[in-house]
DRENLOGU-654913 format. One record per residue (C-alpha): x negated, y negated, z; residue number from 1; residue in one letter; chain. Coordinates in pm, whole numbers, plus 50000, padded with zeros to 5 digits. Layout:
<nodes>
      xx      yy      zz     k   r   c
       X       Y       Z   NUM   A   A
...
</nodes>
This chain:
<nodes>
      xx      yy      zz     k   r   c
   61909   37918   33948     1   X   A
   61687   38197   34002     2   X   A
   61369   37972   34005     3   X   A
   61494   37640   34244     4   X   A
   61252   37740   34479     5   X   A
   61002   37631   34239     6   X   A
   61128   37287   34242     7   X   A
   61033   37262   34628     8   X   A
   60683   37160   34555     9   X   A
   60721   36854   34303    10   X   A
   60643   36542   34365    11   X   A
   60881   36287   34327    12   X   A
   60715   35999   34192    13   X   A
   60748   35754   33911    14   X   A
   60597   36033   33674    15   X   A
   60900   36232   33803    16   X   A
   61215   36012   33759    17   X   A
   61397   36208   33534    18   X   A
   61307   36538   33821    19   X   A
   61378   36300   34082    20   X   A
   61755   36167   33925    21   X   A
   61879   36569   33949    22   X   A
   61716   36599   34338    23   X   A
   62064   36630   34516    24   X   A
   62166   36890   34227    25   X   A
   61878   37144   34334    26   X   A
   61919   37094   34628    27   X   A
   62308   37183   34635    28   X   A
   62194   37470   34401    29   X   A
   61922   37582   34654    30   X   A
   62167   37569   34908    31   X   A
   62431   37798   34720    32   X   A
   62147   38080   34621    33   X   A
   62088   38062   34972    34   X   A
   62449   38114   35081    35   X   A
   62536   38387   34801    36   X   A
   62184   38548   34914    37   X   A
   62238   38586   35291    38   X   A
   62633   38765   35194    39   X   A
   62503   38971   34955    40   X   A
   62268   39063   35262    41   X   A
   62575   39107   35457    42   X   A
   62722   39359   35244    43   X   A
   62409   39568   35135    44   X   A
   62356   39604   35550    45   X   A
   62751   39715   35582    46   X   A
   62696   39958   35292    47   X   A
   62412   40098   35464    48   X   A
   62551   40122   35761    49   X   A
   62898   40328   35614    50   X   A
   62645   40491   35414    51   X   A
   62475   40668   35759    52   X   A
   62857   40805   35843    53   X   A
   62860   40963   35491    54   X   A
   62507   41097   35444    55   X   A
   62502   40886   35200    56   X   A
   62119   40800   35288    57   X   A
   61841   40741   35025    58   X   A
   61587   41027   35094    59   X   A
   61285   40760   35020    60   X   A
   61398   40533   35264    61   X   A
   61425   40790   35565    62   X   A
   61121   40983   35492    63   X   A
   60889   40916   35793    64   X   A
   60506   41039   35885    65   X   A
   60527   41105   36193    66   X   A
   60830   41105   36463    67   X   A
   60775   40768   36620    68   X   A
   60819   40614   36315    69   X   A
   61194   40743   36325    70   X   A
   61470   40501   36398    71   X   A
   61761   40551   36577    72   X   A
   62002   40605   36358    73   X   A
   62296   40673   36585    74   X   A
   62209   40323   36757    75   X   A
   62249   40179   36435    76   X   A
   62559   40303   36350    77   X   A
   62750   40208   36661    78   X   A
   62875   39886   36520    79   X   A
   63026   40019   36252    80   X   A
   63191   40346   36466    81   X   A
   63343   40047   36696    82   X   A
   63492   39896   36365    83   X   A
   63648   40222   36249    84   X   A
   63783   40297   36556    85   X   A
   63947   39940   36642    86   X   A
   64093   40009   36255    87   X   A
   64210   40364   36318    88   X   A
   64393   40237   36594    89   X   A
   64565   39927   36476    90   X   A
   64709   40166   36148    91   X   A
   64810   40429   36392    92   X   A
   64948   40141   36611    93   X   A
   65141   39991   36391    94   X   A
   65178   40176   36084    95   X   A
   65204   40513   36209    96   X   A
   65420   40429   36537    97   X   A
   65169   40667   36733    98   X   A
   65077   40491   37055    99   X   A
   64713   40508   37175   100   X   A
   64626   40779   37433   101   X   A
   64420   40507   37613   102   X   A
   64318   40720   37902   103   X   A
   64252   40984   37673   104   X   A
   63974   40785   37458   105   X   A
   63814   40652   37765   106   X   A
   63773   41018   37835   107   X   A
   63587   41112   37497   108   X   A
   63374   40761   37483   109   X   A
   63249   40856   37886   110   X   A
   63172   41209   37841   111   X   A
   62954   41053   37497   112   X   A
   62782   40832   37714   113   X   A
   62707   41090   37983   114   X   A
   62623   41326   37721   115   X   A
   62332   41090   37553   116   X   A
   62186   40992   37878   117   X   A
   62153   41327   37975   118   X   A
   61991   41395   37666   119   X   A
   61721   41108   37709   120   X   A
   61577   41319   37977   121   X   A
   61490   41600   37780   122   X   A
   61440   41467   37470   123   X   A
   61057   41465   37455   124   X   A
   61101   41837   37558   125   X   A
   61274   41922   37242   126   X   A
   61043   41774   36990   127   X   A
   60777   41898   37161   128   X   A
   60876   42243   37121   129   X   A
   60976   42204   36739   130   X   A
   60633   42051   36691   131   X   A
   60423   42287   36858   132   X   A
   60547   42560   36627   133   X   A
   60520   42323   36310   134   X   A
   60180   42260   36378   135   X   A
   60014   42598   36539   136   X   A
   60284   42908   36357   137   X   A
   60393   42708   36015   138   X   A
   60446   42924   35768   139   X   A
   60408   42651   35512   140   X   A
   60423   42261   35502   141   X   A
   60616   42121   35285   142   X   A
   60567   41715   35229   143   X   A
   60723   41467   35427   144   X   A
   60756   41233   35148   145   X   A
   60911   41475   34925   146   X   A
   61298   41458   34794   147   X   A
   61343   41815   34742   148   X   A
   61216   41865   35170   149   X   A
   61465   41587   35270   150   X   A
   61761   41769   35069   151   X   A
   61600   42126   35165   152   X   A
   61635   42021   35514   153   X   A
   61961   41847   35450   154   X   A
   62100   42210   35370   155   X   A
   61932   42391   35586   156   X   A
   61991   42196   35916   157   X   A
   62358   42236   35850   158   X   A
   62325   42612   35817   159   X   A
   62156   42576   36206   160   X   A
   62442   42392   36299   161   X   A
   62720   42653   36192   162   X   A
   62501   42907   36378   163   X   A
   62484   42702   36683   164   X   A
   62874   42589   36672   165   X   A
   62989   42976   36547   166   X   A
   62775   43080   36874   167   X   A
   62917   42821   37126   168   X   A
   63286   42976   37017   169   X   A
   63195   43359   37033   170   X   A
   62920   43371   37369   171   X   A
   63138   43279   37672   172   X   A
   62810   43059   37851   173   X   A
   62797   42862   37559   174   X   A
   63191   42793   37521   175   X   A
   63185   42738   37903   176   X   A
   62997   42372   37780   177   X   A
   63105   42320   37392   178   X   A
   63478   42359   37528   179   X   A
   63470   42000   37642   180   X   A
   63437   41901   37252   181   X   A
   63783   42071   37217   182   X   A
   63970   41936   37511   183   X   A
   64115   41667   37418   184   X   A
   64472   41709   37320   185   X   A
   64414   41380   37063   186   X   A
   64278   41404   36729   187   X   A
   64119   41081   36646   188   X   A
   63773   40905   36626   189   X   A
   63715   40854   36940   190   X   A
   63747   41251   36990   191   X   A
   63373   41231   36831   192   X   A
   63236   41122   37138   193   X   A
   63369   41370   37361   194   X   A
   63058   41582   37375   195   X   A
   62948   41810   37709   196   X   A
   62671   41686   37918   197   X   A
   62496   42002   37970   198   X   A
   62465   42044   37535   199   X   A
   62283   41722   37572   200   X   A
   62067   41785   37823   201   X   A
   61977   42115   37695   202   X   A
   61967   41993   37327   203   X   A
   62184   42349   37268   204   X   A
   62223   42215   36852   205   X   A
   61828   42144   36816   206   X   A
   61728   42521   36954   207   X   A
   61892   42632   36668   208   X   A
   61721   42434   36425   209   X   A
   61366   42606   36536   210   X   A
   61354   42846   36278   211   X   A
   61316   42515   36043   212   X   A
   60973   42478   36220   213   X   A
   60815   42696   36037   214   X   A
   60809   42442   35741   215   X   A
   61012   42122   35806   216   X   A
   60793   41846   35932   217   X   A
   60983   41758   36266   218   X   A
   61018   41427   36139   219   X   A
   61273   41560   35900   220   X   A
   61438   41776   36104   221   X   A
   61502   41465   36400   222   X   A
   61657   41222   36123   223   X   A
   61877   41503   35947   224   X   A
   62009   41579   36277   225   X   A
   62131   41218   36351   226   X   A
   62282   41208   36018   227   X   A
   62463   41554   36058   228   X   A
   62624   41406   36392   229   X   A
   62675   41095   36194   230   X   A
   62868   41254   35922   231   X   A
   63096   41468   36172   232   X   A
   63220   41117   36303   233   X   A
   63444   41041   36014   234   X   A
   63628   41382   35984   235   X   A
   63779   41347   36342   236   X   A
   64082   41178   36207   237   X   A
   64432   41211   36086   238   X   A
   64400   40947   35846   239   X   A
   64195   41106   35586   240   X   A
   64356   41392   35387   241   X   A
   64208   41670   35113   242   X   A
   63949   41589   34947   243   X   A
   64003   41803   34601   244   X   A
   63716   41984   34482   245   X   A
   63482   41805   34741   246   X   A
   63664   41985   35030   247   X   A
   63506   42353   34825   248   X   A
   63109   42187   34897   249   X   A
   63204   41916   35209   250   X   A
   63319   41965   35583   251   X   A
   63655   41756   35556   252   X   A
   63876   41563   35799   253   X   A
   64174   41835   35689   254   X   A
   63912   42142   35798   255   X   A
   63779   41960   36085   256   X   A
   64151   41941   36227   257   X   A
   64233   42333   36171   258   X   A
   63897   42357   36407   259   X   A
   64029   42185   36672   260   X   A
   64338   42308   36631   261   X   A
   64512   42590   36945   262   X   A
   64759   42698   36698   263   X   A
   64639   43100   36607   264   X   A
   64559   43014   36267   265   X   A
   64316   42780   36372   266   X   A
   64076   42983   36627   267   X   A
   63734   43026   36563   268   X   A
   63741   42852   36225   269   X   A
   63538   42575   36000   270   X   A
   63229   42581   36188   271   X   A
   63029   42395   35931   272   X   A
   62867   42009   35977   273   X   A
   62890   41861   35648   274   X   A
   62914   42139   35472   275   X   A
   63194   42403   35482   276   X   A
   62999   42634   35192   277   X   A
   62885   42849   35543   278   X   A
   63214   42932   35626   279   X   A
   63321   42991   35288   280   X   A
   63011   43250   35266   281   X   A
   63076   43429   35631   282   X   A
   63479   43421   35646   283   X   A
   63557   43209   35883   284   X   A
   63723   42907   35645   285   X   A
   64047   42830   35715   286   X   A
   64274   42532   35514   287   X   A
   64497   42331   35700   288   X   A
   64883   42454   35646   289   X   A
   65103   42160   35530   290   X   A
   65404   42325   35661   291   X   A
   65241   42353   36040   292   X   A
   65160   42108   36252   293   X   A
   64842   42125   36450   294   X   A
   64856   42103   36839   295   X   A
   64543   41967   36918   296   X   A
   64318   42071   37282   297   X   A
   64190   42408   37434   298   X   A
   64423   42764   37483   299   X   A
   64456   42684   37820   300   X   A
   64484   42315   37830   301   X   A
   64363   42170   38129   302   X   A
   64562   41818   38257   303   X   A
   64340   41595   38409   304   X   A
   64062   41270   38301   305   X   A
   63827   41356   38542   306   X   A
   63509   41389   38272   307   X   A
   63285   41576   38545   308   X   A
   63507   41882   38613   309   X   A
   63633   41863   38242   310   X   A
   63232   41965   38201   311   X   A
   63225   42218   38457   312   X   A
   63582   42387   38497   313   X   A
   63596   42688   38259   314   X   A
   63234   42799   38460   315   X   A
   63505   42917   38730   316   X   A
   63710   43082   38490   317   X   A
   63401   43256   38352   318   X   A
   63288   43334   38721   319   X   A
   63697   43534   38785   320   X   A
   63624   43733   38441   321   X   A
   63274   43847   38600   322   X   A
   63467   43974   38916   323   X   A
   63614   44218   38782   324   X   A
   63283   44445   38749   325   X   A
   63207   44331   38388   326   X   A
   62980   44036   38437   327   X   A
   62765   44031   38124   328   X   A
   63095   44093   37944   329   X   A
   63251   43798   38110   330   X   A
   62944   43546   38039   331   X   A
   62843   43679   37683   332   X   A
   63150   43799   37514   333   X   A
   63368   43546   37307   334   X   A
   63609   43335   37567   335   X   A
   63905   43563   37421   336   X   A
   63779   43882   37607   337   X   A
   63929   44020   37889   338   X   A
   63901   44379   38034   339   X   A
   64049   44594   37733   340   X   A
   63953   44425   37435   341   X   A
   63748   44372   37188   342   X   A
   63417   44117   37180   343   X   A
   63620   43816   37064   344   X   A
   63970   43902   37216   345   X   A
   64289   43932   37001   346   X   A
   64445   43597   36886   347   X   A
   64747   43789   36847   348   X   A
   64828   43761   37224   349   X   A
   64768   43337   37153   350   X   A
   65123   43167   37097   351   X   A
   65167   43058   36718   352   X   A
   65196   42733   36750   353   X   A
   65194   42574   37151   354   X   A
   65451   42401   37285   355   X   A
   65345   42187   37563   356   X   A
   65319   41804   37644   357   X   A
   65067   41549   37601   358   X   A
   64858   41458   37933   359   X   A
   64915   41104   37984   360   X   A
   64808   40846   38241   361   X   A
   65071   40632   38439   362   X   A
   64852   40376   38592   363   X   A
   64946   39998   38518   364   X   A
   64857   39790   38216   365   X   A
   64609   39588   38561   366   X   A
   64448   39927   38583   367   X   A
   64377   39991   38238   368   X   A
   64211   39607   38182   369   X   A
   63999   39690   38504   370   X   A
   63906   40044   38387   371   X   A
   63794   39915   38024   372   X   A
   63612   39632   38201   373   X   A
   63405   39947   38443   374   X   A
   63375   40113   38062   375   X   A
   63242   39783   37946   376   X   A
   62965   39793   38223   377   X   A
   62831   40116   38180   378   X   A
   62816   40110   37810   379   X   A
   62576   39749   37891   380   X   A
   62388   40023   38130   381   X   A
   62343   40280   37871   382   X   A
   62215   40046   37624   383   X   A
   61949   39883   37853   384   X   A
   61803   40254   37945   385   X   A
   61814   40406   37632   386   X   A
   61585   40103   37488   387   X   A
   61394   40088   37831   388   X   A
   61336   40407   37936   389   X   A
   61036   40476   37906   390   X   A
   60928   40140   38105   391   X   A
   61167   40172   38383   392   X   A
   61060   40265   38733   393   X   A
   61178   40648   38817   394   X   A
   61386   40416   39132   395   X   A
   61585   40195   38839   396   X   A
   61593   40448   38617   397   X   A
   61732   40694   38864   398   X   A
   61992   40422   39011   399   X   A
   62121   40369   38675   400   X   A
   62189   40688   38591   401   X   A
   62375   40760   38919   402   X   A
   62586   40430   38807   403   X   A
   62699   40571   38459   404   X   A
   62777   40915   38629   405   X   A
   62950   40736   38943   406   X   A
   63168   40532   38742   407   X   A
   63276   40792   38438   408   X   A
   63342   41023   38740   409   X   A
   63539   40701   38908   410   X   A
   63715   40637   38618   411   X   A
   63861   40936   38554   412   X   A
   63995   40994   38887   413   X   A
   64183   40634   38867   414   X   A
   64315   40756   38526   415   X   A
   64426   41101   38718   416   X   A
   64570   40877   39031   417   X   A
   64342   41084   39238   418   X   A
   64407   41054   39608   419   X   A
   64052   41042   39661   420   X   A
   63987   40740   39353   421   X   A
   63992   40503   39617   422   X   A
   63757   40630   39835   423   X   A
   63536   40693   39536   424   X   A
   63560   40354   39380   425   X   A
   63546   40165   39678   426   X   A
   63174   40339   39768   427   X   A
   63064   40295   39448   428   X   A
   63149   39897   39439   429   X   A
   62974   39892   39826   430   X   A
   62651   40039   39701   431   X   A
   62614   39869   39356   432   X   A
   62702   39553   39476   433   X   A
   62470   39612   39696   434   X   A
   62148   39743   39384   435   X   A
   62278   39500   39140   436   X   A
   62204   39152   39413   437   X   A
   61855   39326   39535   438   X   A
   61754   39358   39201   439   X   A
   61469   39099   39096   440   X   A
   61407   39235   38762   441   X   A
   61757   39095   38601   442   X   A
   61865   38750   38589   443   X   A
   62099   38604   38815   444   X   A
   62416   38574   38597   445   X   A
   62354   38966   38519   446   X   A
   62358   39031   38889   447   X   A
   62647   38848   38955   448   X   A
   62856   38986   38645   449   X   A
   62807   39353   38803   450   X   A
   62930   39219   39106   451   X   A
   63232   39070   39004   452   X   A
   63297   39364   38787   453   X   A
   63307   39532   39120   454   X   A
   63457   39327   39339   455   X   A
   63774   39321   39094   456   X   A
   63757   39664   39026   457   X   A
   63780   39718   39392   458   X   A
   64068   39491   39481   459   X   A
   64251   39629   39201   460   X   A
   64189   40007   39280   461   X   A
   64347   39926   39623   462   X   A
   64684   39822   39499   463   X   A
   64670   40150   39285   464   X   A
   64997   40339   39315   465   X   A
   64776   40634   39534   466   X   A
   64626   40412   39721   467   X   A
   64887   40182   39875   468   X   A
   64916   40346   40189   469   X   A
   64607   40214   40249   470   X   A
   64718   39895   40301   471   X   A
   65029   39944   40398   472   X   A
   64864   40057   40725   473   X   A
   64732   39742   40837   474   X   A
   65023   39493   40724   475   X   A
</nodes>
C-alpha cells in the first residue's frame, strides 16, 4: 500500500494482463491511502493548532531568521479559540445550568478586536525599537536556530510578563488601562479577549521585554510573545481544575481565577504567563480556596457594556485622587492608595468576599441576533485590515477603523439601552451605507451585505425598548 503510486505509470498492455486484471484493486487502494492520508492531515493540523494554546510548539519549527519570516500565530489559532469557546458554552449551557452572559462576551470579543487594531498601528514601532538595541547595544547574540535560545527566551519572556502585569496592578496609570482585563464580572474564555485598547496601542507587555534585546534575536522574542498570549487563553475558564504537581512549574486555570478574583484573598496575586515559578519566587502566589467562591470583576465594579468608557473610566477616578494635592501619588501609587496609606493601600478595608449582582442586559432575543450580526461585520472588517494593511489607502484604512470603533462603541450602548443608542446607530448605518455603496474596490454582493447589515440593524434599533418614543411620535 505504501508504493500504489508506483503502479500509476504501467502500461497496460498484453505484456501486462495479469497487472491489468488487479487495475480496479489499486485503484480502490490508491483511493483509500489517499483518504486515510488527507485525515491524518486533518488531525496533525488540529494537534498543531491545540498545540499553539499549550506552548506545546516544536522549537525547530518556529525558529525564524529574520522577523518577516514570522507567522501569525494568533491568526492561526482563531479557529480553534472559536471551537473552545462554542464548547465551553454548550457544557456550561447545558451541563452546568449557567446561562451565557451574552452581552457580557460581546463585551470581551469587541474590546479584543479594538485592542488588535489599535495595535496594528504601532506595531512596526515596537520591533523597531527591540531591534535597534539587538543590533547596535547587544550584549551577546545568541543563535536563532538554537533550542536552548527558543527555551531561554521561553523563560525569560514570561519573567517580562510578570514584571509588566505585577506593574499594571501596583502603578495607578498603568491599572487605569490593564483594569479593563479585570472587568468583567464572567470568568470564561471569552474573558481572554477583553484586553484595553490603549495596552495595544502602546504595546505596554513588549516594553518590558526590552531588556531581552540585549541577546534575543527579535525574531524570538515576537513568536514567544504570541505563544505566551496563546497559552493565557486556556486558563480563563471554570472548567479546568488543579493541575497536581504541574500547577508548582505552570500558570493554571485554578491560579488564573484567584487573579481575577475581588474577593481580598485574591488582590494583587498570580501574576505569572505560563509560568507561576515568578510568583512563587517574589510572594505573590496565591491557591484558589475550595471552601470560597470567587466573585469575579474589579473592587468597584462598574455596570455598563459600553467598551469605550469601560477603557477610559477609572482615568476620572485617577484624576479625583490627584485633586486632593497628591497627584504623583494618585497616578503612580498602586490603585489601593488613598490619602493615609501606604503605596499599595490596605486590602483589609476590601470586603471578604463581595456581594453584589451580575450586570446583565435586558434587550430582546431580535436585539441580540442583530447585535451578533453588527459583531459578525466587524470581525469580516478586522480580518480584511489586518491582512491588508499595509496596501490600503490611509482614506480606507482610516474609514475602517472608524467602523470597528463606531460599531463596538454602538453595540455596547444597545446592550446598555442607552438613550442615546439610537441616535448612535442610526448615524452610523447613514454614513456606512453610504462608504460601503461608493466603494469600487469590493464586489457588489460585499457592498450590499454591509448594507443590509445596516439597514436591519437600523430598523431593529428603532423598535428598541429606549427608543420607542421615537416612533411613537409620528404614529
Amino acid at each position: 500500500r505504501t508504493h500504489i503510486s508506483d503502479f500509476s505509470d504501467l502500461k497496460f498492455g498484453k505484456e501486462n494482463n495479469l497487472l491489468l486484471s488487479y487495475r480496479p484493486l489499486i485503484e480502490e487502494l490508491r483511493m483509500e491511502t489517499a483518504g486515510n492520508t488527507t485525515l491524518s492531515s486533518l488531525v496533525q493540523e488540529a494537534a498543531q493548532g491545540l498545540g499553539l494554546l499549550l506552548y506545546l510548539v516544536d522549537p525547530g519549527k518556529s525558529s525564524y531568521s529574520s522577523t518577516e519570516l514570522c507567522p501569525d500565530y494568533v491568526g492561526q489559532a482563531v479557529p480553534y479559540m472559536v471551537v473552545l469557546i462554542l464548547i465551553e458554552g454548550f457544557i456550561n449551557h447545558f451541563l452546568r445550568g449557567r446561562k451565557q452572559n451574552l452581552a457580557d462576551s460581546v463585551t470581551s470579543i469587541s474590546s479584543g478586536l479594538l485592542m488588535t487594531l489599535g495595535g496594528l498601528m504601532t506595531r512596526l514601532a515596537m520591533i523597531s525599537a527591540y531591534n535597534y538595541i539587538h543590533i547596535n547595544h547587544h550584549i551577546m547574540v545568541l543563535p536563532w536556530s538554537s533550542p536552548s535560545t527558543w527555551v531561554l527566551t521561553a523563560i525569560l519572556l514570561d519573567l517580562g510578563y510578570y514584571c509588566f502585569h505585577r506593574a499594571s496592578h501596583e502603578v495607578g496609570l498603568l491599572w487605569a488601562v490593564h483594569q479593563v482585563h479585570h472587568s468583567s464580572q464572567e470568568f470564561n474564555l471569552t474573558t481572554a479577549f477583553r484586553q484595553p485598547v490603549l495596552e495595544g496601542v502602546g504595546w505596554l507587555t513588549h516594553w518590558f521585554y526590552l531588556p531581552l534585546a540585549f541577546f534575543i534575536p527579535t525574531s524570538q522574542m515576537l513568536v514567544h510573545s504570541e505563544f505566551n498570549f496563546l497559552y493565557q487563553f486556556l486558563i480563563h475558564t471554570e472548567l479546568l481544575g488543579d493541575l497536581g504537581p504541574l500547577g508548582y512549574v505552570l500558570n493554571t486555570a485554578s491560579h488564573h481565577r484567584v487573579h481575577h478574583g475581588a474577593n481580598r484573598y485574591c488582590l494583587d496575586k498570580n501574576y505569572g504567563g505560563w509560568l507561576s515559578v515568578w510568583d512563587r519566587i517574589f510572594g505573590t502566589f496565591q491557591e484558589e480556596r475550595a471552601e470560597e467562591d470567587i466573585v469575579y470583576g474589579l473592587v468597584d465594579q462598574p455596570q455598563f457594556f459600553d467598551v469605550i468608557k469601560h477603557q477610559l473610566f477609572y482615568f476620572k477616578i485617577i484624576h479625583a485622587k490627584a485633586a486632593t494635592g497628591e497627584w504623583f501619588k494618585a497616578w503612580f501609587f498602586g490603585p489601593g492608595w488613598f490619602p493615609g496609606l501606604p503605596r499599595l493601600g490596605d486590602n483589609n478595608l476590601v470586603e471578604e468576599k463581595p456581594t453584589r449582582p451580575i450586570y446583565v442586559s435586558h434587550v430582546s432575543l431580535l436585539n441580540h441576533a442583530n447585535i451578533l450580526l453588527q459583531l459578525l461585520t466587524i470581525v469580516v472588517v478586522h480580518d480584511d485590515v489586518s491582512k491588508q494593511f499595509y496596501d490600503l489607502s490611509f482614506f480606507n484604512l482610516f474609514s475602517l477603523v472608524i467602523f470597528v470603533f463606531w460599531t463596538a462603541y454602538s453595540i455596547g450602548l444597545q446592550y446598555d439601552q442607552s438613550c442615546h443608542s439610537f441616535a448612535v446607530e442610526s448615524s452610523r448605518c447613514l454614513v456606512f451605507s453610504l462608504y460601503w455603496l461608493s466603494l469600487a474596490e469590493v464586489s457588489s454582493a460585499t457592498s450590499l451585505f454591509f448594507t443590509i447589515s445596516l439597514g436591519t440593524s437600523l430598523l431593529v434599533n428603532a423598535y428598541n425598548s429606549p427608543n420607542k418614543h421615537l416612533l411613537n411620535k409620528h404614529s
